[in-house]
C-alpha positions, 0 to 999 in steps of 0.5 A, spaced: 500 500 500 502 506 498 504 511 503 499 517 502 504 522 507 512 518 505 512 517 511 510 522 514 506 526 519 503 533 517 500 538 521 496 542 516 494 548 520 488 552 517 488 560 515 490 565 522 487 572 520 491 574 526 490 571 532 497 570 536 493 566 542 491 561 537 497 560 533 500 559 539 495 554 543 495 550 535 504 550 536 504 547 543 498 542 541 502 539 535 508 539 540 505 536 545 502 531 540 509 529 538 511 528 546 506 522 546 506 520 539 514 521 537 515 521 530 522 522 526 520 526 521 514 531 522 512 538 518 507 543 519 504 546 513 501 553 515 495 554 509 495 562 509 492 568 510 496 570 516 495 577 516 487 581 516 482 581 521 485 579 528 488 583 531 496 581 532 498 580 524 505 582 525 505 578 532 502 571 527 509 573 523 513 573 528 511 567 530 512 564 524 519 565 523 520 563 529 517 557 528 520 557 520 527 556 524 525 552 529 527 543 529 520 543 527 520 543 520 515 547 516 512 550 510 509 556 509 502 557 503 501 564 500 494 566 502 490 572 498 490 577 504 497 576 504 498 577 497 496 584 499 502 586 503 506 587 497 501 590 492 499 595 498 506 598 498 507 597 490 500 601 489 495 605 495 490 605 490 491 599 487 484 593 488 483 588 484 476 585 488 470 589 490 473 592 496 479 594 496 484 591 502 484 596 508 476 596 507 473 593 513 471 587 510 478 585 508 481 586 514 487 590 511 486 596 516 487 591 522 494 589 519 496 596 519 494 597 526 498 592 528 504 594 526 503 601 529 499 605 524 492 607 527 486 609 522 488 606 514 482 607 510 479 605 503 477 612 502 484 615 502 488 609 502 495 612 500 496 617 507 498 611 511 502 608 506 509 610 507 508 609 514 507 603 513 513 602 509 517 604 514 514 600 520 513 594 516 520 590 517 524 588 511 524 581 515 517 580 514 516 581 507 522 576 505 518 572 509 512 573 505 515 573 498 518 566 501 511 563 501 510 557 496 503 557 492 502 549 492 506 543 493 504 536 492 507 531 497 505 524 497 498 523 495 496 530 498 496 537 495 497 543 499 494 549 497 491 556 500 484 557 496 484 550 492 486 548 485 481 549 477 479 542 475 480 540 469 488 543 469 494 539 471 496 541 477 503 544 475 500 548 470 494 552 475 494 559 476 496 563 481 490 567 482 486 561 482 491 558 488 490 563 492 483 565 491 478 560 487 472 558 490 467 555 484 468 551 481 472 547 485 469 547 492 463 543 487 467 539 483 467 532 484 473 531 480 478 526 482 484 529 481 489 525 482 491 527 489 487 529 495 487 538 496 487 540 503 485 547 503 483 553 507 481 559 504 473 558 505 471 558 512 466 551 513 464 550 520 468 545 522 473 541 518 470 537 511 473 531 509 471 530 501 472 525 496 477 529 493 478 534 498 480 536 505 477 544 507 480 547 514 479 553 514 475 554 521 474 562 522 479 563 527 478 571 526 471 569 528 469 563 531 475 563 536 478 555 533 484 555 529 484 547 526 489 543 525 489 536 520 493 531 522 496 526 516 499 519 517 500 515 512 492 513 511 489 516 517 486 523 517 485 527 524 483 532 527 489 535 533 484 536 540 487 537 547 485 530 547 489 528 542 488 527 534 480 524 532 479 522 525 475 526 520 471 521 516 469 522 509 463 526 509 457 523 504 454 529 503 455 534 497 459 541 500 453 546 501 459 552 502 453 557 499 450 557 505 455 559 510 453 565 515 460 567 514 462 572 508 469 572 506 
């Protein structure tokens, strides 16, 4: 039987949006997962969408360069939101979706408060670009720019947002990467290797055919989940420890979701 995971174990940790405490909780959860359940060759795939929304964006970066310099091995997904960071500093003005990043509903405004500069707004975006510039490390966006887009491992896919059904996996664009949605979230395709993403917000880990989602709404909800892949066994890391997430039998039923991205 082929190993899914290469002898592995992968801890896929889902979209942060700023949330400190529970990047940190999750970090110490995988360690003390370890502590029970040695295993020789661990990584931890953070999912992206790191920055917006919470309220310690430059905490959770921080964080995560500590960890990318740990003995934890890790990799690090670009997601939407911090795609943002770049093209904010390259153009204020600059929007590419219905709303522009430091609006509310991207979250790009508590990004920059975390990092000390109070007040940005969608209406004059440029006034608070050149603070941003200057409290915003070089450290960071080395970081960011670092992020990859996808990577296949064994028999699982990791990406931000999902993948174009119909397009070979090295060919899949990276808008689609970290933004798509439809028709991916409907599609029953088999791809070939299973897509564990984030990106849209389910109430709780969904386990499909052809797909993993682990984006629980941390910003909101308070729960930051983290998948635990082993050869053939997909779990849930809890306090308790890993707990198996089954296929689910049903379709995705996302459109209804209570929560707008």
């Amino acid at each position: 039987m082929t190993d899914l995971t290469e002898g592995r174990r992968l801890y896929a940790i889902g979209d942060m949006h700023g949330r400190l405490d529970l990047v940190r909780a999750t970090l110490e959860r995988i360690r003390l997962d370890l502590s029970r359940r040695p295993h020789r060759h661990p990584l931890v795939i953070c999912l992206g969408d790191y920055m917006d929304r919470g309220p310690a964006c430059r905490g959770v970066l921080e964080a995560l360069i500590e960890l990318r310099g740990s003995d934890l091995p890790a990799r690090f997904l670009l997601g939407n939101h911090d795609s943002y960071v770049g093209a904010y500093l390259r153009d204020p003005d600059w929007y590419d979706r219905t709303y522009h990043w430091l609006h509310d509903a991207m979250g790009g405004n508590a990004t920059l408060e975390s990092y000390g500069v109070p007040d940005a707004s969608d209406t004059h975006p440029a006034a608070t670009r050149d603070a941003f510039a200057a409290a915003f490390p070089a450290g960071h966006m080395a970081f960011l720019d670092a992020c990859e887009l996808g990577f296949q491992l064994g028999g699982y896919f990791f990406v931000h947002a999902g993948i174009r059904p119909g397009v070979a996996l090295d060919a899949q664009e990276r808008d689609d990467l970290i933004w798509i949605r439809e028709p991916f979230l409907s599609s029953s395709a088999d791809y070939g290797v299973k897509v564990v993403h984030g990106h849209t917000i389910v109430p709780e880990v969904e386990h499909h055919a052809n797909r993993i989602a682990v984006d629980t709404g941390a910003f909101r909800t308070g729960r930051l989940s983290c998948l635990v892949l082993e050869g053939e066994a997909v779990d849930l890391l809890t306090d308790a420890g890993p707990v198996p997430v089954p296929v689910r039998a049903d379709r995705p039923t996302w459109r209804t979701l209570w929560m707008r991205r």
